[in-house]
Structure formats: C-alpha cells, structure tokens
N, C-alpha and C positions, 0 to 999 in steps of 0.2 A: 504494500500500500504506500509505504512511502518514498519507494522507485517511482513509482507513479507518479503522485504528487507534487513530487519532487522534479523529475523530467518533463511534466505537461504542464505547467503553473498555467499556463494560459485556458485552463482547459475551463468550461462554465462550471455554476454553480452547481446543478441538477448532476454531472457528470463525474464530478466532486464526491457530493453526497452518495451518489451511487455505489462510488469503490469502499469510502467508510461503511456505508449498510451492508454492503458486501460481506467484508474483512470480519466484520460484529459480526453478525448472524453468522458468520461460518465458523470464528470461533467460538460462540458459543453453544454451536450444534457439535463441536468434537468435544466439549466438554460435557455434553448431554450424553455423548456415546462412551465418556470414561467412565460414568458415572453409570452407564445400565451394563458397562462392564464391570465396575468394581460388582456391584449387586447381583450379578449372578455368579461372578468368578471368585470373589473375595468373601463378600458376605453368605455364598452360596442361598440366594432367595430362589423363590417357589417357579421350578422354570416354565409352570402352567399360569404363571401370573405374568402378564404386560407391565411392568416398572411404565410409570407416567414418563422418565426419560426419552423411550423410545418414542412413543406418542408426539410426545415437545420437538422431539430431532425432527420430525415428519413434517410437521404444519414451519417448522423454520425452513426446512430443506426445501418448500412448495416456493417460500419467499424469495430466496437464491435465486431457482430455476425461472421464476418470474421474470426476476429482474433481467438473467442474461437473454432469455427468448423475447423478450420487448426489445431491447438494447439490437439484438442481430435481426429482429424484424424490421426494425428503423433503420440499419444498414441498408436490408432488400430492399427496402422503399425508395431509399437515396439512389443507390444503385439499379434499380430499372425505371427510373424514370417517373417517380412517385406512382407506380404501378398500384392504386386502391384495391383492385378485386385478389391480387396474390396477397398483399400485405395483410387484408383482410381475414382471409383465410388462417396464414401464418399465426394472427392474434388470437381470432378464435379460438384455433388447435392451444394456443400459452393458455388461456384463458379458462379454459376445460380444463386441460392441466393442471392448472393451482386451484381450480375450487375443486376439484374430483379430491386429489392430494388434503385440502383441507377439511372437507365432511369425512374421508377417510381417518384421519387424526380425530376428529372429535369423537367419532363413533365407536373407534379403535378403546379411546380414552374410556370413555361410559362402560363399553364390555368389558375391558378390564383383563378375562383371557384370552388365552391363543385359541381355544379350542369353541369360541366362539364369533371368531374372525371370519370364516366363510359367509357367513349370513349378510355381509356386508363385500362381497365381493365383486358385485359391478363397480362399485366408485375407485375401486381398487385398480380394475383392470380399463374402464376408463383413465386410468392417472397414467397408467405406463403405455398403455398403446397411442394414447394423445400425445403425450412425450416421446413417442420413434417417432410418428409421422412429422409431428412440428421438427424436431431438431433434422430430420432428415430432409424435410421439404426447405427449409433455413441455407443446409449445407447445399442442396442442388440448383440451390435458387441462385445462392451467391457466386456459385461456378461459373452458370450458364452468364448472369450477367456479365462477370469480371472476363469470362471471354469474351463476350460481345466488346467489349473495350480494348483490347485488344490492337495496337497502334500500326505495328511493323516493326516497331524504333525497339533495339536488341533489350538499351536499359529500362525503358520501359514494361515492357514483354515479359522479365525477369522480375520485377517488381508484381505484376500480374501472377506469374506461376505461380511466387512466394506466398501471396495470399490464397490463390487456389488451394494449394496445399494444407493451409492452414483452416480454409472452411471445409475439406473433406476429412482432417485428422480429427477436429474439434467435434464437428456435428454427426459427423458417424459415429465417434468413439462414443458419446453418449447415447447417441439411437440405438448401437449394438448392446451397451448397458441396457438400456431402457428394455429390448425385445430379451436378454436372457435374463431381469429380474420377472419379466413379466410369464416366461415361458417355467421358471422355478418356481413360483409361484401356483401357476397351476397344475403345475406336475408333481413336485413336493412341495404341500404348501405345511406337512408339520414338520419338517426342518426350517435354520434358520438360514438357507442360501439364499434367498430372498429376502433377506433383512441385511444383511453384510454387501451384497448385491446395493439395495437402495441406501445405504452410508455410503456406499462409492460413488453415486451419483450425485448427492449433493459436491462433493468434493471439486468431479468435475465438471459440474456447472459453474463454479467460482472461479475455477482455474481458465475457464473457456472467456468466462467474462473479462479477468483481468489480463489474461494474453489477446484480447482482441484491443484493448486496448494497447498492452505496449508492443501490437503489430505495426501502429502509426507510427513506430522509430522507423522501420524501413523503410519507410516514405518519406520520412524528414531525413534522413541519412542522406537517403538519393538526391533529395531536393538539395544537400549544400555539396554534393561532390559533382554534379549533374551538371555540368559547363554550358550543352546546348538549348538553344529554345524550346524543349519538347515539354520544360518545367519551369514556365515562368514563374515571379511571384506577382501573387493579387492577394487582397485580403478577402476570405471567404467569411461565412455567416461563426460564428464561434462553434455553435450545436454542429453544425455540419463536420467545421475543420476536426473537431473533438472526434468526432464517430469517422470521419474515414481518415483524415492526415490531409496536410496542408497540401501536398504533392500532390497526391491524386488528383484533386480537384483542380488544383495550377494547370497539370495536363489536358483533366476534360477542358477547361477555359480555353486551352491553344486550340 
C-alpha cells in the first residue's frame, strides 16, 4: 500500500481510498482466518460448529472482490469505448457476486453448523459461478480490446502484450479458483477444500486489485524513456490517468 501511495501521489481521492479499504479489509480477513485457525487447531473446538470467524472472512472477502471487479469493469469501459451494454453486464455479474457472497454469510452465520449448510446452497453456488463468468468475461474483454489498440509501433505493441498478459494471469487465475471452489463444493461439500479454496480467493482478489494498479508503472516507464511521438504528453482527466496510466492514453491522443 505504501509503494502505491507513495509512486502514484497524483492518483485521486476515491482511488486513494480504495487501496486503504483494500489493504484493511484484507488484513483483517487473514486475521479472521488465524483466529478460526487457532479454534479448531489450538483450542480444538466442535469441528461441526461454524466459529463466527469464518462467516466474518466471507461477507469481508465479498467486499475485496467488489471492489476489484468495479475497479476492472471501469477499465473495460474506458477501454472499449464506454461500451454500456458489456460494462453493464460485467457489473451485474460483480453485483450478484457480493450480495449472493453476502446472504451467504449471514445465513451461514444464523445456522451456525456445517451440517446445515446445504439448505442454503443456491446463494452459495450463485457467488462462485457469478464470480468465473464476471472475472472471466473482465479478463476476455480487456484482451480483445487492448488488441484492438494495437499501433504497429514495436514499443508500443510491447507495452500492449504486457498488459494482455496480465488480464489473462489475473482474471483467469481467479475464474479457475472461483470454478474449482465451486466444483468442491458440490462434490465434497463435508470437507473443508472448499473453505481453504474460498480464503485463496479473497487473497487474490487484493493482489489483482493492487497489481492493476502498479501495472501503470509500465506505462509511465515507457512514457519517460519513449523518445518518439507515439507518446506525447497531455494532461488527461485524473480518474482516467489513475485506472489506465498516463501513456496509454498520450498514445490513444496521437
């Protein structure tokens, strides 16, 4: 968080806030997972009892995942051309996501066991199959556009792949989470590979959020070693420069 920070001082206020809410909630969702680890590993508690920790991880982990799936919807948006009917979509699919992920938590909460968790299992499989298709439709969206950008010019084109690469590591890596906690789940759902599965997910939701951000160093890199016209400078909107990088947007201008 304070690479961040610290590297983007220019970046707005909302964009700001976001890495703080981030950084908080995500630490205090691994400190929720030490704590329903001490209690079943330390204090050896009732492992047919739900510890409220787990529960509390779930409705914070919804928050994360919020944040970074609005955050790479706004990218698609800038990126195809304020495209409303894809972005739309993309929101929705977040949208379902976090409140499925949160009646999931409360309900989780109130039942109290594991062995009464099934009765609750559509919001459940709503949270993880709304979470492949969003983070996947995110990942394919951002491809297809940033090819369409696509210049000729070598250092450009390189700056292009580099991002490609990083919306297919990012938004896959969580879609393929998302389809095998969801596929553990219904295949073992009285093990716990489906709960250690959905801890990894929040993690890399955070991680996706705050490497999209310091992705715009390879765009501000290029943009001061970058000699020819292909990267002038102009002043772009702040919101915009923050979410994609000063470069990019110098390029689409030329």
């Amino acid at each position: 968080m304070c690479i961040i920070t610290e590297r983007f001082r220019g970046d707005p206020l909302l964009v700001k806030l976001s890495v703080i809410g981030v950084c908080f909630i995500d630490t205090v969702s691994f400190v929720l997972v030490g704590h329903a680890c001490w209690y079943y590993l330390v204090t050896t508690g009732p492992i047919g009892l739900a510890v409220w920790s787990l529960n509390a991880e779930l409705a914070l982990s919804m928050a994360i995942s919020g944040i970074t799936e609005t955050f790479l919807a706004y990218r698609v948006w800038l990126l195809s051309d304020r495209h409303c009917l894809l972005t739309s979509i993309l929101l929705t699919l977040a949208l379902l996501h976090f409140a499925s992920g949160e009646v999931s938590a409360i309900q989780f909460l109130l039942l109290k066991r594991f062995a009464r968790f099934s009765s609750v299992k559509v919001p459940s499989v709503l949270r993880l199959a709304s979470a492949a298709l969003c983070d996947t439709g995110i990942a394919f969206s951002l491809c297809y556009f940033l090819h369409k950008k696509r210049t000729g010019y070598r250092r450009t084109d390189e700056i292009i792949d580099y991002l490609i690469l990083f919306a297919i590591n990012s938004g896959l890596l969580t879609s393929v989470t998302s389809v095998a906690c969801l596929i553990t789940y219904l295949v073992v759902p009285k093990t716990w590979v489906y709960l250690a599965l959905c801890f990894l997910i929040s993690r890399l939701y955070a991680n996706t959020f705050l490497c999209s951000l310091n992705s715009r160093q390879i765009l501000r890199t290029a943009d001061s070693e970058n000699d020819s016209p292909i990267v002038p400078h102009f002043r772009p909107t702040r919101l915009r420069d923050a979410v994609l990088g000063r470069s990019w947007y110098s390029s689409e201008k030329n």
